[in-house]
Every structure is written in structure tokens, then in C-alpha cells.
N, C-alpha and C positions, 0 to 999 in steps of 0.2 A: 389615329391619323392614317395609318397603313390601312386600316380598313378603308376607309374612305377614298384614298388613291386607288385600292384593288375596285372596289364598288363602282366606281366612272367609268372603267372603261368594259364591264359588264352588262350596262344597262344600253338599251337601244334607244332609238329614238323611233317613232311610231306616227306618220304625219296622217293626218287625218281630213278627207273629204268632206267642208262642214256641210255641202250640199248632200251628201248621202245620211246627216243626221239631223236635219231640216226636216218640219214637218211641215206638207205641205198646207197652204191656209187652206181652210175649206171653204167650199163655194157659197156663195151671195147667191140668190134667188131672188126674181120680180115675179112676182104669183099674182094673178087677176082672173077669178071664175076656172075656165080649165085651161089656161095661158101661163107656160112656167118656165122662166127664163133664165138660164144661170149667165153668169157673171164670172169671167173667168181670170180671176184676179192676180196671177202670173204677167199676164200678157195688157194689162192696164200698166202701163206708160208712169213713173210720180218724178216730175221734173223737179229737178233742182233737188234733189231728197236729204242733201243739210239745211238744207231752211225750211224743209217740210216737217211743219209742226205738229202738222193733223194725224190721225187715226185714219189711214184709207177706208178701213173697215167701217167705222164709224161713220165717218162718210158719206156712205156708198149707201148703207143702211138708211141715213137719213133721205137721201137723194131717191131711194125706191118709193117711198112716201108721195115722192108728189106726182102727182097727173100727167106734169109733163116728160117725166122719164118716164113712164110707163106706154104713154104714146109712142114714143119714137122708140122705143127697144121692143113695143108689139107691131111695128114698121120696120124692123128692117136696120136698127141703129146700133151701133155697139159704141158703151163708154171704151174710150182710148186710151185717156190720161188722166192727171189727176193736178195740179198745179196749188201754189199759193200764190194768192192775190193780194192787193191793197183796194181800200176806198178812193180813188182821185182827191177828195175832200181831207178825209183821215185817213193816213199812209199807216198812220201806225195802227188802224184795225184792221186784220187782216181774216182771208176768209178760204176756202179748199175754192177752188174755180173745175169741175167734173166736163169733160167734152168728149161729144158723142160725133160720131161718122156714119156718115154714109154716104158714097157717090159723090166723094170728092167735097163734102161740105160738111160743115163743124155747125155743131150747135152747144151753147156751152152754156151752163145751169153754178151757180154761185150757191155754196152750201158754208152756212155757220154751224160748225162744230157744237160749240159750246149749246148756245143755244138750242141747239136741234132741227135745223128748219131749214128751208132752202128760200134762197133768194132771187133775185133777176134772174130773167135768161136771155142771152144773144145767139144772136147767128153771128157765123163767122161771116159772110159772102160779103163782098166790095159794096159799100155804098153808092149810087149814083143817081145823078137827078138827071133828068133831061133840059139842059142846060147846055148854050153855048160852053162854056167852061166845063163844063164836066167831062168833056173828049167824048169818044168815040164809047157805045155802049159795048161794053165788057164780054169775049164770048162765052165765057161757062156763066158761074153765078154771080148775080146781083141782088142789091135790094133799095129798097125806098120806103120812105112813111108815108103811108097814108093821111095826111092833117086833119081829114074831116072825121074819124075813124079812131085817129092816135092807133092806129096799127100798123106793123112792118112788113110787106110783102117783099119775098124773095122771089124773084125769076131767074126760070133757065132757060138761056138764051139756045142754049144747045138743041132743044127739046119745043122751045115754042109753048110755056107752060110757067104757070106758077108752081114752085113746089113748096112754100110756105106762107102763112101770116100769122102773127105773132103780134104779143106784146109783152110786158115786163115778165110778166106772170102766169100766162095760160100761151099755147097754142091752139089758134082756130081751125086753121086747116094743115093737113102737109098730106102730100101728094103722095099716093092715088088712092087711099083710101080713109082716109080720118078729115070729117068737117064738121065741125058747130055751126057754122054760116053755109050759107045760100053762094055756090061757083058758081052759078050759071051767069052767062056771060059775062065773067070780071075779062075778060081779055077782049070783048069788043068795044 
């Protein structure tokens, strides 16, 4: 027992930095022909991170797969954040939501974990139809569907320009240099 009393007030206490014994993650890469893009996953945004169920990594990984990140991060895009979602329909399925920036506008890509695969994609910019009720057109971005098309076109009002159209699954165009489709005169 005397030992024990002597022993307590001999030892030290030692606090420790857990950020100097953190390894850092290492980088995520988008690679397409000689296009090699890291991912710098410090600085990706994970909201909410107690009810974040996901695997960033995993993720991120699956979300490099598809066409349309690889578009907008050979544009000029960087993922931001990383979020959990629900379905409107089933709340209780829930899915990573990845959102990408650039120039003030979010575009954001729905990735199932489990599965492996990425789902819908939206823009963030305001909806607006050209409608008495729809007030006054919006100065930076907006968008509209197309109904004869089922495609989304984003405009920047700022700019005098489309900078996107979209639909669930693919992007056609985004501004200034990636199209599948024919711009010539969409704005006359």
C-alpha cells in the first residue's frame, strides 16, 4: 500500500496531440488518359458526421466511376462535402449525397454505399419558369426542364449563358467546354 501511495505522485502525466499521431488519409485520384486529379479529403466538408454512416473513402471511390464526376472535376469542380440523405418515398433508405462547386453553383451526385454505384444527380440553382408567378428572373443561377427533351437547363443570368443541361443520369453540356449535344443557337 505505501508503495502505491509513493508510486502516484511519481508518475507524470503525458497529454498527447492525437492530431500529431493521425495518419494522414491518403489521397483519392480521378485518372482519365493523362488527366490526374486528387481529391484532397481533409478539406471535403462530412455534414452531420454522427449520423454519417458512410465510408467517405468508399464513397468517393465509387463516385470517381461515373462520367459525371469525372466531367466536372476535368472542368474546373471540386467535391466540397459529403452529406446523408433519405429517399422522399423511403426515409428509412438512406444514401452518401457528394456535392461538387464551382462559381457559386453546387451540383450534387447521390452515391449507394452498399451497392456500389451512384445514383441521380441535381444542380443546386433555383428553379424558375417563366411565369407570371414565378417573380422576377433570378440574378446569378437558375434552371428549367426542358419537357420536350426531359432535360434540365441551368442559366447564368450573370453571364448571358447556359452553363448546364442535365438529366438524372448523364450531363450533356456544362460550360465552356464539355458537350454531347449541338449549342448552337439554344439561346436564340
Amino acid at each position: 500500500m505505501i508503495l502505491l501511495v509513493f508510486g502516484v505522485g511519481c508518475t507524470d502525466s503525458v497529454e498527447v496531440n492525437a492530431s500529431e499521431n493521425t495518419t494522414p488519409a491518403p489521397p483519392l485520384y480521378y485518372g482519365q488518359g493523362n488527366t490526374s486529379i486528387a481529391l484532397n479529403l481533409p478539406e471535403i466538408t462530412v455534414h452531420d458526421p454522427g449520423n454519417f454512416t458512410g465510408n467517405v473513402t468508399a464513397v468517393l471511390e465509387t463516385l470517381l466511376a461515373d462520367r459525371r464526376a469525372g466531367i466536372l472535376l476535368e472542368n474546373g469542380w471540386n467535391v466540397t462535402s459529403v452529406r446523408m440523405a433519405s429517399e422522399e418515398d423511403g426515409p428509412h433508405r438512406t444514401y452518401a449525397e457528394v456535392e461538387f462547386r464551382n462559381d457559386g453553383l453546387s451540383f450534387f451526385i447521390g452515391v449507394d454505399e452498399t451497392a456500389r454505384r451512384t445514383l441521380d444527380g441535381r444542380c443546386g440553382a433555383e428553379w424558375w419558369l417563366s411565369t407570371p408567378v414565378s417573380g422576377p428572373m433570378p440574378e446569378g443561377y437558375h434552371q428549367a426542364t426542358d419537357m420536350l427533351t426531359n432535360t434540365n437547363h441551368v442559366f447564368d443570368e450573370r453571364n448571358k449563358r447556359v452553363a448546364m443541361i442535365y438529366n438524372d443520369t448523364t450531363i450533356f453540356y456544362l460550360y465552356p467546354s464539355y458537350a454531347i449535344i449541338d449549342m448552337e443557337g439554344i439561346l436564340n
